[in-house]
Backbone bond lengths (Angstrom), bond angles and torsions (degrees), N, CA, C in turn:
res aa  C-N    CA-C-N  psi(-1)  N-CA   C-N-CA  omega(-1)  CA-C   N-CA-C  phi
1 X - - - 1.465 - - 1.533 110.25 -
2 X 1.488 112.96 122.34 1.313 124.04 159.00 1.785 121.98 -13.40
3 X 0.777 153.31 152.59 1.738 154.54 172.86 2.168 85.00 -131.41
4 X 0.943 109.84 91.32 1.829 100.53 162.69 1.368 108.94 -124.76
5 X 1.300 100.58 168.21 1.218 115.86 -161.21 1.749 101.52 -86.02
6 X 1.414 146.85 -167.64 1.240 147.52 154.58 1.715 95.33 -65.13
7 X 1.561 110.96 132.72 1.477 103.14 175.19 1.414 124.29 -92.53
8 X 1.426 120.29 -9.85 1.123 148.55 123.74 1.806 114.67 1.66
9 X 1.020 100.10 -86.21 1.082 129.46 -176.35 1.497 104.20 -81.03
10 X 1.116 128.64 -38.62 1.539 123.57 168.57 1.649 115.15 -54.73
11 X 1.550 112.43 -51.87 1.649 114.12 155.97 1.597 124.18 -44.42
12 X 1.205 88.81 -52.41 1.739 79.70 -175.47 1.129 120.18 -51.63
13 X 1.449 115.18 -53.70 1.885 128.14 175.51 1.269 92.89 -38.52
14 X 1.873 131.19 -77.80 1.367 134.64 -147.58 1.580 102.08 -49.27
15 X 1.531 105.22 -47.44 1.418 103.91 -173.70 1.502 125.25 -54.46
16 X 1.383 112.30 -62.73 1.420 135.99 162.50 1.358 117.26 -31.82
17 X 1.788 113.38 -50.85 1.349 102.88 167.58 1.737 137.29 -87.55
18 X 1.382 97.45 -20.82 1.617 120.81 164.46 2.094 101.11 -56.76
19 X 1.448 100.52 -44.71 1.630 94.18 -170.03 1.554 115.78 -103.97
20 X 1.435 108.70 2.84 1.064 109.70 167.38 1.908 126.08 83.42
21 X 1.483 101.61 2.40 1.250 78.07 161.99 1.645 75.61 176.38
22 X 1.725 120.18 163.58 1.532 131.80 160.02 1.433 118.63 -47.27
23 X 1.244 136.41 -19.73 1.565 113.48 -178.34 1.381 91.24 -94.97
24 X 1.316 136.32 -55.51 1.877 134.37 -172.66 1.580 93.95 -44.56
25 X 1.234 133.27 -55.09 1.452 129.24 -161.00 2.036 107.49 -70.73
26 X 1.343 107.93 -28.19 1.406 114.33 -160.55 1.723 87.72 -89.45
27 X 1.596 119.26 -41.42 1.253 111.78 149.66 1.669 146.45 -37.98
28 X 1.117 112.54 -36.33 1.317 136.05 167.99 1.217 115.00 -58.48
29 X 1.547 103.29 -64.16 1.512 119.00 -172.61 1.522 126.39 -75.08
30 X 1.466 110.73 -27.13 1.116 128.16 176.18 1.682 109.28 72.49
31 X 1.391 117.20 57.31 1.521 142.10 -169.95 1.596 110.88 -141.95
32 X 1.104 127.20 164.23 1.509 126.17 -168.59 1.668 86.49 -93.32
33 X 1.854 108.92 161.88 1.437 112.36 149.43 1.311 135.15 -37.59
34 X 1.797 113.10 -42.17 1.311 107.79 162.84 1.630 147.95 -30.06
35 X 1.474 69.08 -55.92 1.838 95.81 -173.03 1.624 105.68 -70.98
36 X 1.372 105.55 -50.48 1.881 94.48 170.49 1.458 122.76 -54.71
37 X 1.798 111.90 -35.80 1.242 91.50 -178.85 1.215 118.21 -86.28
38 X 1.477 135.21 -10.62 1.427 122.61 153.64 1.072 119.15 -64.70
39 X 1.441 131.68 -30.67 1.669 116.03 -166.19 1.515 91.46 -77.50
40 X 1.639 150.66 -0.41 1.087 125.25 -161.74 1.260 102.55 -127.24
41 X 1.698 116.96 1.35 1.776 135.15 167.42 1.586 99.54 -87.24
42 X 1.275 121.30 -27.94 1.289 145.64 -156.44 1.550 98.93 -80.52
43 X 1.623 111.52 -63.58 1.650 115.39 154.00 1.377 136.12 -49.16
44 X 1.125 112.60 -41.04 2.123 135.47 171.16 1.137 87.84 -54.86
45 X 1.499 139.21 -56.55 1.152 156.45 -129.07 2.136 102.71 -83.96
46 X 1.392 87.16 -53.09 1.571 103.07 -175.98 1.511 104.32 -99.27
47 X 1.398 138.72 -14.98 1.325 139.91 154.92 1.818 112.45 -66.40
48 X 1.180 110.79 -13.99 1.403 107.07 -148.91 1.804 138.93 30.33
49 X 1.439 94.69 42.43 1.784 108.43 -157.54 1.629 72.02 -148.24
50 X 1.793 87.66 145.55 1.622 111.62 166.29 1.015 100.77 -120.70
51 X 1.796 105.48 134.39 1.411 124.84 -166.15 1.458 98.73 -94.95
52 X 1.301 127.46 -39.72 1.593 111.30 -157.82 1.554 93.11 -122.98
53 X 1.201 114.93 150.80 1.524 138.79 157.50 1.494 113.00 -64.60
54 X 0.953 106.73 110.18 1.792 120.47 -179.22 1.626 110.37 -109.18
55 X 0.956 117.96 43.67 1.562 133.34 -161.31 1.318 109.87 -111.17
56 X 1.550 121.42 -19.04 0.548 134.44 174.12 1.921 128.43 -123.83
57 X 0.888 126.60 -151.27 1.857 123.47 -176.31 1.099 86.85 -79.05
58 X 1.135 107.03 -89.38 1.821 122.49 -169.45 1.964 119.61 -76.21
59 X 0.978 100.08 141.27 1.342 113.43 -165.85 1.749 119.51 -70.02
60 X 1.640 124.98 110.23 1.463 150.76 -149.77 1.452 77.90 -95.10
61 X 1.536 108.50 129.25 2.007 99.92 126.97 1.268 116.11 -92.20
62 X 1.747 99.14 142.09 1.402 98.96 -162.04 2.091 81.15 -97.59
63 X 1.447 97.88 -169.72 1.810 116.43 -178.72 1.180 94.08 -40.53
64 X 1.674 142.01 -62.07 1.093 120.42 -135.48 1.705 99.67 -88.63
65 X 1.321 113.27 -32.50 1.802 118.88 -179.75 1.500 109.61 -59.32
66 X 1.593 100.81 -39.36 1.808 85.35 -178.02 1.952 106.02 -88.63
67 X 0.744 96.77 5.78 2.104 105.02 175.57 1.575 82.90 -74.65
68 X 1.496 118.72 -70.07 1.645 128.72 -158.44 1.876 98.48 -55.67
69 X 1.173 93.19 -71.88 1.369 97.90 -169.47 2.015 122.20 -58.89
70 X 1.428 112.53 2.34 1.238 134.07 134.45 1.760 137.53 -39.40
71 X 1.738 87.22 -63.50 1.462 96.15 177.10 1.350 109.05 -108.99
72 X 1.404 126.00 29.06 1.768 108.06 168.72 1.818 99.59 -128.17
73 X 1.499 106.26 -5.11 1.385 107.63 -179.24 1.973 100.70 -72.99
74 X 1.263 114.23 -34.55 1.356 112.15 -167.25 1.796 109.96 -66.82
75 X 1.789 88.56 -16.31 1.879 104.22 -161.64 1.066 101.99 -76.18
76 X 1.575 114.09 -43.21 1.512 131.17 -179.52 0.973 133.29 -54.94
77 X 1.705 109.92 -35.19 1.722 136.88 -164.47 1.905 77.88 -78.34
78 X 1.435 103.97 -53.14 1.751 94.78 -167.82 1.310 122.92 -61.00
79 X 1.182 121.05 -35.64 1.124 130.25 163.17 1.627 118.37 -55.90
80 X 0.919 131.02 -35.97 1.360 137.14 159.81 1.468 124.86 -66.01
81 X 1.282 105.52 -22.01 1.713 98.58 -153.97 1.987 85.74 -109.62
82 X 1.608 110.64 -5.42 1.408 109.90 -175.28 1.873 101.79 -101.24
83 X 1.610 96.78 -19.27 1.541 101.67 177.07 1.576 103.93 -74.71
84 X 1.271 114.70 -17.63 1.914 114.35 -170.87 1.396 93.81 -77.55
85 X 1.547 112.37 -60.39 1.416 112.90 -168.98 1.487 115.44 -52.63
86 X 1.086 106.10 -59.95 1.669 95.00 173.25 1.478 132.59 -57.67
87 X 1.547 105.19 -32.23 2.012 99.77 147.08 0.921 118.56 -48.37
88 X 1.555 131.69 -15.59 1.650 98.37 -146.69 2.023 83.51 -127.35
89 X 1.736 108.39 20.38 1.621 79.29 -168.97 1.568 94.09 -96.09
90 X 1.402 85.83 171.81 1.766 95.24 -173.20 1.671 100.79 -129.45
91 X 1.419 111.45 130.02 1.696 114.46 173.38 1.753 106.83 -37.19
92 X 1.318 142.53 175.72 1.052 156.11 -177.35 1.748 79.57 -100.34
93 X 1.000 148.99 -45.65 1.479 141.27 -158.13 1.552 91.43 -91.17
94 X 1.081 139.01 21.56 1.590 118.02 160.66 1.053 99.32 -107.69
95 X 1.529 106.88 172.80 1.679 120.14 144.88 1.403 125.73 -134.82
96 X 1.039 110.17 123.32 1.661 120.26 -176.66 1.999 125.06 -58.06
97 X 0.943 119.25 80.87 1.372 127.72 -171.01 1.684 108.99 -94.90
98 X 1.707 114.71 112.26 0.887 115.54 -176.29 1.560 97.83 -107.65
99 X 1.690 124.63 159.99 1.050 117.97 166.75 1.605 109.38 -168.89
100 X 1.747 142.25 -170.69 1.215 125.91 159.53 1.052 116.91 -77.33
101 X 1.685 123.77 174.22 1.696 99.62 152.71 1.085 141.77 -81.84
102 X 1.205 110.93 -0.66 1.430 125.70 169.67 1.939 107.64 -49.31
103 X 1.321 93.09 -86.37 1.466 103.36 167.97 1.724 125.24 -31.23
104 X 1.391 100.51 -48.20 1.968 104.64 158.99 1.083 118.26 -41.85
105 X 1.563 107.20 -58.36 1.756 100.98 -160.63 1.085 115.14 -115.86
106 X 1.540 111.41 25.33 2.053 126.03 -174.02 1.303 83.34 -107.99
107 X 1.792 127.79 -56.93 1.198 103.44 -157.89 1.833 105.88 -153.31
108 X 1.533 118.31 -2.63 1.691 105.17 172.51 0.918 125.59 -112.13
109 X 1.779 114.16 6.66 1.642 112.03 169.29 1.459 110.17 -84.61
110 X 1.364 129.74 -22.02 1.920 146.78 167.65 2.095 98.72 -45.98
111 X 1.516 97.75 -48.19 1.348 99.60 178.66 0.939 148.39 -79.69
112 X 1.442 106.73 -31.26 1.522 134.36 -171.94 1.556 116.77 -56.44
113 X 1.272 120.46 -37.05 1.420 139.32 178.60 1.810 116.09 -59.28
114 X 1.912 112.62 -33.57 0.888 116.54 127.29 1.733 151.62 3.04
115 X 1.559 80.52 -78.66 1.829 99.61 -169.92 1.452 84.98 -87.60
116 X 1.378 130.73 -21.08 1.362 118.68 -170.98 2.110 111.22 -59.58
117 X 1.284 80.40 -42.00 1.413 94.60 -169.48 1.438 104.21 -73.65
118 X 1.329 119.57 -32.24 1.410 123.02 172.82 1.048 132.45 -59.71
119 X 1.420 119.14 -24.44 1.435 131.01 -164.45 1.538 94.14 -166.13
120 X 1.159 128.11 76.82 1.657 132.51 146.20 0.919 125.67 -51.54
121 X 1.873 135.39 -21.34 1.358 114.13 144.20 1.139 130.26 -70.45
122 X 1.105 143.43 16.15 1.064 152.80 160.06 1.466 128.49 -90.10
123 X 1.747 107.88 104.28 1.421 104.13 -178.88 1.623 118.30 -92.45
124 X 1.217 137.81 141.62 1.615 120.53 -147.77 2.336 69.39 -134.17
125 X 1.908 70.18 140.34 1.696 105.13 -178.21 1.343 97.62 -107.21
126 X 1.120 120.84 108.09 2.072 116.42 161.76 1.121 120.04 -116.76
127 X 1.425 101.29 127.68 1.192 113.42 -164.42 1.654 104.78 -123.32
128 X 1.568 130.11 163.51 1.636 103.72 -171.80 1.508 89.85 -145.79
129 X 0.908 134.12 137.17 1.477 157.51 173.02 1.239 127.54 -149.50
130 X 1.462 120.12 152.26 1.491 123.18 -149.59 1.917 100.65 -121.42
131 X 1.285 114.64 -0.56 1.379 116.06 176.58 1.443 109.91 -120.25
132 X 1.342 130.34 134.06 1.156 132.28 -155.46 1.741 114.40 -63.88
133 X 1.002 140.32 107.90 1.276 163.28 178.74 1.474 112.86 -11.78
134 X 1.115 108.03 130.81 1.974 140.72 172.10 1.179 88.01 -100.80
135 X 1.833 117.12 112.52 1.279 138.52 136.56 1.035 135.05 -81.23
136 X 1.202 112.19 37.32 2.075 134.34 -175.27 1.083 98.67 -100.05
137 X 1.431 116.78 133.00 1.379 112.13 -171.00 1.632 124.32 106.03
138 X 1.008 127.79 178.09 1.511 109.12 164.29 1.298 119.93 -142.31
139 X 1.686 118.74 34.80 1.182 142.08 -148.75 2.144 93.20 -103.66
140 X 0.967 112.73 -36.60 1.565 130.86 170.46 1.782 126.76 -121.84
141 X 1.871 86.55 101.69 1.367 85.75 174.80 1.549 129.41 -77.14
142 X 1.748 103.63 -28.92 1.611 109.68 -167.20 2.088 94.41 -134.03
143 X 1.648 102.12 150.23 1.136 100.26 159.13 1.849 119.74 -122.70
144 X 1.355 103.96 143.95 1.831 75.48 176.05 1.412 82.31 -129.72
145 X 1.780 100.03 143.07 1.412 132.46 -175.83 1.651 106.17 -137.09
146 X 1.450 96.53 -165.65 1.098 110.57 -154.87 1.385 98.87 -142.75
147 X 1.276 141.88 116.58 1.774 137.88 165.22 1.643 103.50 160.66
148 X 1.313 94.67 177.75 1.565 96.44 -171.34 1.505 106.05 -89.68
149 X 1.145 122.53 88.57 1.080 143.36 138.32 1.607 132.79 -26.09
150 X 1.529 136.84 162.70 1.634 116.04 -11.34 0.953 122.67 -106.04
151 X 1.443 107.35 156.08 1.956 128.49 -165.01 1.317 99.44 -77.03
152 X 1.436 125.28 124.51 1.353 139.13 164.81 1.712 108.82 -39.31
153 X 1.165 120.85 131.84 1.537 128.64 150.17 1.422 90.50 96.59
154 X 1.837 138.64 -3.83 1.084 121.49 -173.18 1.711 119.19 -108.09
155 X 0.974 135.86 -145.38 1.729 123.37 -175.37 1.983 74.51 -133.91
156 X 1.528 129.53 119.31 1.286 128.11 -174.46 1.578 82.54 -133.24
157 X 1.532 115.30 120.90 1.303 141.14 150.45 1.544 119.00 -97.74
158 X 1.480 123.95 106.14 1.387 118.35 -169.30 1.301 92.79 -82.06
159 X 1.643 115.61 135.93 1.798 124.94 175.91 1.413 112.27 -92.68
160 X 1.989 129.12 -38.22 1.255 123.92 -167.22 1.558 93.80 -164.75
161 X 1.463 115.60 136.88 1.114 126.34 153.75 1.712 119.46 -49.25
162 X 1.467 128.97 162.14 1.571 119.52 169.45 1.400 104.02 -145.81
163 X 1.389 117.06 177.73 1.226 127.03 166.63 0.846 111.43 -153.17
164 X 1.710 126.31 138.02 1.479 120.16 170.25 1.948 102.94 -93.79
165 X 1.901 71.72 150.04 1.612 84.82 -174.68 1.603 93.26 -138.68
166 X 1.571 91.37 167.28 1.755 92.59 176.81 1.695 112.11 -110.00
167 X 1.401 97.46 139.28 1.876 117.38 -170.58 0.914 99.18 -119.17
168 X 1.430 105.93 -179.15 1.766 116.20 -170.69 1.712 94.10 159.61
169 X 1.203 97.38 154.24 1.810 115.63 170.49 1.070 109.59 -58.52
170 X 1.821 125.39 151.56 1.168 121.06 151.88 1.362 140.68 -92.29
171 X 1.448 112.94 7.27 1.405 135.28 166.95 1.903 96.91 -75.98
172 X 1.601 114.90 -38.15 1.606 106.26 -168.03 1.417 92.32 -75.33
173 X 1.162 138.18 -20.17 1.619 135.15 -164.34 1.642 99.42 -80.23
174 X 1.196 103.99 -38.93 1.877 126.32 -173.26 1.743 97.61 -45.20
175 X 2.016 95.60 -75.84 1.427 116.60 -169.68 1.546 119.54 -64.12
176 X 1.508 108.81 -25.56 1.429 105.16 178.35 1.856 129.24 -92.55
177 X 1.507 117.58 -134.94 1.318 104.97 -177.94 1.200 88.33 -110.84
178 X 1.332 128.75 -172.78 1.264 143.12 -156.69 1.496 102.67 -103.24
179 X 2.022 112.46 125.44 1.018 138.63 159.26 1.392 126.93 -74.56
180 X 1.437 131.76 70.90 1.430 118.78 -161.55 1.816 88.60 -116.89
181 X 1.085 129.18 -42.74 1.612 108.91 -170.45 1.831 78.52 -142.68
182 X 1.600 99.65 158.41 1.312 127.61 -179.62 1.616 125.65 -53.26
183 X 1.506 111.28 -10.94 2.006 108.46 158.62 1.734 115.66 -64.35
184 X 1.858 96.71 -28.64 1.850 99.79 -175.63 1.419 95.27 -58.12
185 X 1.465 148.82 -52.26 1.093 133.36 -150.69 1.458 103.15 -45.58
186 X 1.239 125.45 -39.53 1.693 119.11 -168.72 1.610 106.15 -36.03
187 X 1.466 125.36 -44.95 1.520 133.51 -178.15 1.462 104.49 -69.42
188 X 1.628 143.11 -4.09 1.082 129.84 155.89 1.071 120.09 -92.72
189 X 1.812 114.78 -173.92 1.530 123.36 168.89 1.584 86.71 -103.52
190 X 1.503 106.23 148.36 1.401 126.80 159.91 1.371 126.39 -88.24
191 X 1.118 120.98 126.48 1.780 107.76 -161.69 1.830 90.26 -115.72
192 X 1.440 113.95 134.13 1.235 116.74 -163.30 1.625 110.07 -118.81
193 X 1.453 123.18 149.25 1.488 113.33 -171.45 1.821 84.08 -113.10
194 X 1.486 106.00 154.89 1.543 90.53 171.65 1.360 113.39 91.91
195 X 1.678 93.83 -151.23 1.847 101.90 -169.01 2.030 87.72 -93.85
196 X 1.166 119.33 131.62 1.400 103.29 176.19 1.289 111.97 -92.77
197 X 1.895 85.64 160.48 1.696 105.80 -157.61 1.371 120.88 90.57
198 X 1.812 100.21 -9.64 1.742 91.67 -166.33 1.983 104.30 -82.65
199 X 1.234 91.29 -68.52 1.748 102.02 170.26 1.998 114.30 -44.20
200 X 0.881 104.40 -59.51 1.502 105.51 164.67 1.906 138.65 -49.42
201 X 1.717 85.59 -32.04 1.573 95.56 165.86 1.285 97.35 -88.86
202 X 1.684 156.07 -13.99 1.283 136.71 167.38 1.273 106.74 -79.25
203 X 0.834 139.59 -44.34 1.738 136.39 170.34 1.290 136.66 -47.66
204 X 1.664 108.52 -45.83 1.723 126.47 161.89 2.260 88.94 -64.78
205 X 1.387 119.99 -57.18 1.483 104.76 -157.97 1.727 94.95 -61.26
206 X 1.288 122.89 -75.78 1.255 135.47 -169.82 1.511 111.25 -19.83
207 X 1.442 123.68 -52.30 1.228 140.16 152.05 1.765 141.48 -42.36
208 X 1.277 77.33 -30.85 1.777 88.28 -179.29 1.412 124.08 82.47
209 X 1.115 131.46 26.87 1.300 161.22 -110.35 1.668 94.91 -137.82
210 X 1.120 94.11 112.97 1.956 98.78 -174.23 2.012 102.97 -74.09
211 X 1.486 99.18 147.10 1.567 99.66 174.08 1.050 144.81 -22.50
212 X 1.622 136.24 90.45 1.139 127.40 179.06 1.629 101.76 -106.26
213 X 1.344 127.11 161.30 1.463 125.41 155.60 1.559 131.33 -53.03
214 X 1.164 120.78 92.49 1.943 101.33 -166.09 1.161 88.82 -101.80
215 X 1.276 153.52 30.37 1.010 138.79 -163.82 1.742 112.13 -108.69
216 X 1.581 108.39 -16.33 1.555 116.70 177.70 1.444 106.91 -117.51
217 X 1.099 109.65 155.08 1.172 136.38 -173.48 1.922 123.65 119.05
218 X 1.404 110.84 166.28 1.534 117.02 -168.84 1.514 102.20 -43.42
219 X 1.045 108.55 159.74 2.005 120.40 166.28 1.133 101.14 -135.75
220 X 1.182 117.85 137.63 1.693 135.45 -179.30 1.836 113.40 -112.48
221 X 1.173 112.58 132.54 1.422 123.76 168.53 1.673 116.57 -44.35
222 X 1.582 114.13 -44.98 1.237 109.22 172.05 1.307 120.22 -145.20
223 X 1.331 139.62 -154.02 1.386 144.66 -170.89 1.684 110.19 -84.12
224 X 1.871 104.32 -38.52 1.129 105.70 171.48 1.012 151.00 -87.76
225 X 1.496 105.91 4.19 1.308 122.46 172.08 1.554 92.61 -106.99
226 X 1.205 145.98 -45.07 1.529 129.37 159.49 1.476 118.81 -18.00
227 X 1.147 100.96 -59.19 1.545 116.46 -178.22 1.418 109.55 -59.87
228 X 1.329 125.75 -35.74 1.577 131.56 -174.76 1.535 104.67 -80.28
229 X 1.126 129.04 -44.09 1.503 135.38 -177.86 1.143 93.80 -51.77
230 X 1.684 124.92 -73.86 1.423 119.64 -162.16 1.530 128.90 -71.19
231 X 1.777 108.89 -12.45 1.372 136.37 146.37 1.902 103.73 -26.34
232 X 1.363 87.87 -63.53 1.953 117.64 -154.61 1.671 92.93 -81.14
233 X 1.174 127.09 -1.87 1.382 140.73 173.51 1.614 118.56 44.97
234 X 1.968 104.96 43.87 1.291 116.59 145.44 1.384 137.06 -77.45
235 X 1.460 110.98 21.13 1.427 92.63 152.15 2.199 85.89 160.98
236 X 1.278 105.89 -165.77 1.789 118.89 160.90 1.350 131.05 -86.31
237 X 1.203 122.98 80.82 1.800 122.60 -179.53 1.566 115.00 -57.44
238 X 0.887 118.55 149.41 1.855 126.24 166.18 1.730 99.22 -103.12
239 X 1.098 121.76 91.32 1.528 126.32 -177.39 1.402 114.98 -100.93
240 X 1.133 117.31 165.90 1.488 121.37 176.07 1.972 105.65 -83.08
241 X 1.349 126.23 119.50 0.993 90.88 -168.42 1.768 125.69 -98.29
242 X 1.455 103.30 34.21 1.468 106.61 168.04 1.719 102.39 -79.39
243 X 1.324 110.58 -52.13 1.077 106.60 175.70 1.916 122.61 -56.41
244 X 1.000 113.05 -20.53 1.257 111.65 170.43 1.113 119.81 -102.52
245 X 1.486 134.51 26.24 1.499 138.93 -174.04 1.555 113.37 -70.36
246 X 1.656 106.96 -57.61 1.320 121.84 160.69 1.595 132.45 -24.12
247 X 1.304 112.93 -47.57 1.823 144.59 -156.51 1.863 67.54 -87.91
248 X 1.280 126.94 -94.11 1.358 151.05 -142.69 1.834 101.40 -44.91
249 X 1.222 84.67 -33.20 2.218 88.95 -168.36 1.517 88.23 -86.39
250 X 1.072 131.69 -38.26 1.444 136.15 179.95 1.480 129.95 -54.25
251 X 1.561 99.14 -36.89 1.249 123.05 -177.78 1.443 111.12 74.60
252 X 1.630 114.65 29.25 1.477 128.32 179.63 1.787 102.50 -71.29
253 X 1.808 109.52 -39.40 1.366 147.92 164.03 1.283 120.58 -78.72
254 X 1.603 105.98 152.23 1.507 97.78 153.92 1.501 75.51 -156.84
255 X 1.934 114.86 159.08 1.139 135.36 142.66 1.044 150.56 -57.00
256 X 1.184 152.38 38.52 1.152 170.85 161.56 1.679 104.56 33.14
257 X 1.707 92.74 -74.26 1.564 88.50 -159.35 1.376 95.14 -125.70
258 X 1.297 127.98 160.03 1.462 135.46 -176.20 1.721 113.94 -70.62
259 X 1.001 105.58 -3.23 2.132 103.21 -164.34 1.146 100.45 -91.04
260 X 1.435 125.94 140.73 0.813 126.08 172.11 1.794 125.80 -143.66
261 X 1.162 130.43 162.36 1.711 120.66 167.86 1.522 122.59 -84.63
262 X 1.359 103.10 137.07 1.743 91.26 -168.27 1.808 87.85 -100.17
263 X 1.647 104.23 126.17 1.363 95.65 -176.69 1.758 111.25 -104.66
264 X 1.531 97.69 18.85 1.764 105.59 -169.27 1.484 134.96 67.12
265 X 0.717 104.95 -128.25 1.874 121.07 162.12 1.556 98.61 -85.81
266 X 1.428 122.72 114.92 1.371 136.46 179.85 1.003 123.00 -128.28
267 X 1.594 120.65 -28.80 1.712 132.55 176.35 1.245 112.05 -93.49
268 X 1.433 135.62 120.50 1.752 120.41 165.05 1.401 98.03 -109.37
269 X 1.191 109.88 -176.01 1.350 150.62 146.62 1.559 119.20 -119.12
270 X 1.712 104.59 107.21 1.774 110.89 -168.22 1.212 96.98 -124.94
271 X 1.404 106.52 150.14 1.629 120.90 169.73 1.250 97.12 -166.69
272 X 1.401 104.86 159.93 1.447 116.30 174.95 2.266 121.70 -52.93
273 X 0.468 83.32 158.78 1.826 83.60 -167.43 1.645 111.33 -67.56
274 X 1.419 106.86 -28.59 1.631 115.94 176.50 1.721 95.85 -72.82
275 X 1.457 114.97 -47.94 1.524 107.99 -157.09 1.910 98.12 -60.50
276 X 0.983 144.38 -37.05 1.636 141.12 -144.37 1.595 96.38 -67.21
277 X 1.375 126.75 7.59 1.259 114.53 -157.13 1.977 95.49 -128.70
278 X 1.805 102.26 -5.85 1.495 98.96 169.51 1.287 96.87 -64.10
279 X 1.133 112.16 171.02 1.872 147.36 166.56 1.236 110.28 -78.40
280 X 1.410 131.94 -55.29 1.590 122.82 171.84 1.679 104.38 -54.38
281 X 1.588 113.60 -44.12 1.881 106.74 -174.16 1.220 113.97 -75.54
282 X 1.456 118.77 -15.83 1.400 133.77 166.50 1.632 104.17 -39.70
283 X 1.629 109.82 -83.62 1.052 116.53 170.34 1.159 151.96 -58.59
284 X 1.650 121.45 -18.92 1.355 150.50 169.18 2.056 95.71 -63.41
285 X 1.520 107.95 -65.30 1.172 94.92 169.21 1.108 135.92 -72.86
286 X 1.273 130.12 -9.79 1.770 117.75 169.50 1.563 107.11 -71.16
287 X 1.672 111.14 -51.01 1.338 110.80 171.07 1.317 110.63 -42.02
288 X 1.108 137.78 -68.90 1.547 131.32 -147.20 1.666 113.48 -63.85
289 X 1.340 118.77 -13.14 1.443 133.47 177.20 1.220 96.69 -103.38
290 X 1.371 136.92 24.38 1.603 119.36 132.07 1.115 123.85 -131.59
291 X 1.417 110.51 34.36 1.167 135.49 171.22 1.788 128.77 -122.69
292 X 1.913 102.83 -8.08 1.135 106.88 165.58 1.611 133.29 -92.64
């Protein structure tokens, strides 16, 4: 049987003496000063050895604390670095699918149910993030995004060309003045994804489209709440329109005006260059190209 110390109290010391003093450690831990300095009188206490020099304001390890705090920092690191690994393992029967949420809930959770039926051994991990993907680890085999692509050092399969186009409600078309060619926008609000003005000043230039202001109006965090505003018929979005295909067949949307940005190859499928050769990405990618 083990002989350990309170582990409790074994953290606090490491912390306290690794950071050098009770408020950095009570910081760390997110515990009052109190509590560190008992859990680490609490250890002295059950070691019968005093670790730090109190001789002074602020708290010394003396010989014997930095001897201790030597051999339990290496114990700790293991304990940590065996707690990561086991977060991060994944069955051989999953697959790790990272993506935004835009892309989730515009257009691969409608599908997914699909591949479900296709491949029942296959358990699918989704995960959604908005900055382009860390394949460290082995928790994410594939990402699918959206941008002009392809990323150096990665395996980039383009899935669908896009274009942004501009949408809007048909109750706002009802209540407002008339949308027939691209000067009417001046009588709307512009609803912007991004840095605003940015997507909207390529669309008026690309077009040929005499001066309007794109520079005011709402800005949205992502595509899908873009899409919901102009749903809710606050104003004209410039959307991608794969992502708005759904809204449009529904008649949640309507198109306004015919112009549009050709953004090319816009959808991939990325993963690291070793992964294209698993068996779950095997199949994830053949499926997904008869489904775009």
């Amino acid at each position: 049987m083990r002989h350990l110390p309170p582990l409790n109290a074994l953290r606090a010391f490491e912390v306290t003496a690794r950071l050098g003093g009770v408020q950095r450690a009570s910081e760390e831990l997110h515990v009052t000063h109190g509590a560190i300095s008992r859990h680490v009188k609490q250890l002295e206490g059950w070691l019968g050895i005093t670790l730090f020099d109190r001789s002074h304001r602020s708290l010394e390890l003396n010989s014997s604390g930095k001897a201790y705090l030597h051999s339990i920092s290496s114990a700790l690191n293991l304990i940590h670095e065996g707690t990561a690994n086991l977060q991060r393992y994944k069955p051989p029967s999953t697959l790790g699918i990272v993506t935004t949420h835009s892309i989730a809930t515009q257009w691969l959770l409608a599908k997914l149910p699909d591949f479900y039926r296709r491949h029942p051994e296959i358990e699918v991990w989704l995960s959604m993030e908005q900055h382009l993907t860390n394949f460290e680890g082995n928790t994410v085999d594939i990402a699918l995004r959206m941008g002009t692509g392809p990323w150096p050092d990665l395996n980039c399969t383009p899935l669908m060309k896009d274009r942004l186009i501009p949408v809007c409600s048909s109750q706002l078309l009802e209540r407002g003045r008339p949308l027939n060619q691209p000067a009417d926008l001046s009588s709307y609000t512009l609803l912007h994804d991004q840095a605003p003005g940015s997507q909207w000043s390529r669309w008026f230039i690309e077009n040929n489209i005499g001066s309007i202001d794109c520079s005011k109006g709402p800005r949205f965090s992502s595509s899908e709440v873009l899409l919901k505003a102009a749903i809710n018929g606050q104003g004209v979005a410039l959307v991608n329109e794969v992502l708005a295909t759904e809204d449009l067949a529904q008649g949640r949307l309507v198109q306004p005006l015919p112009q549009f940005v050709d953004l090319g190859n816009f959808f991939w499928l990325i993963m690291p260059q070793d992964r294209q050769f698993n068996s779950n990405v095997k199949c994830f990618s053949k499926w997904i190209k008869t489904v775009v």
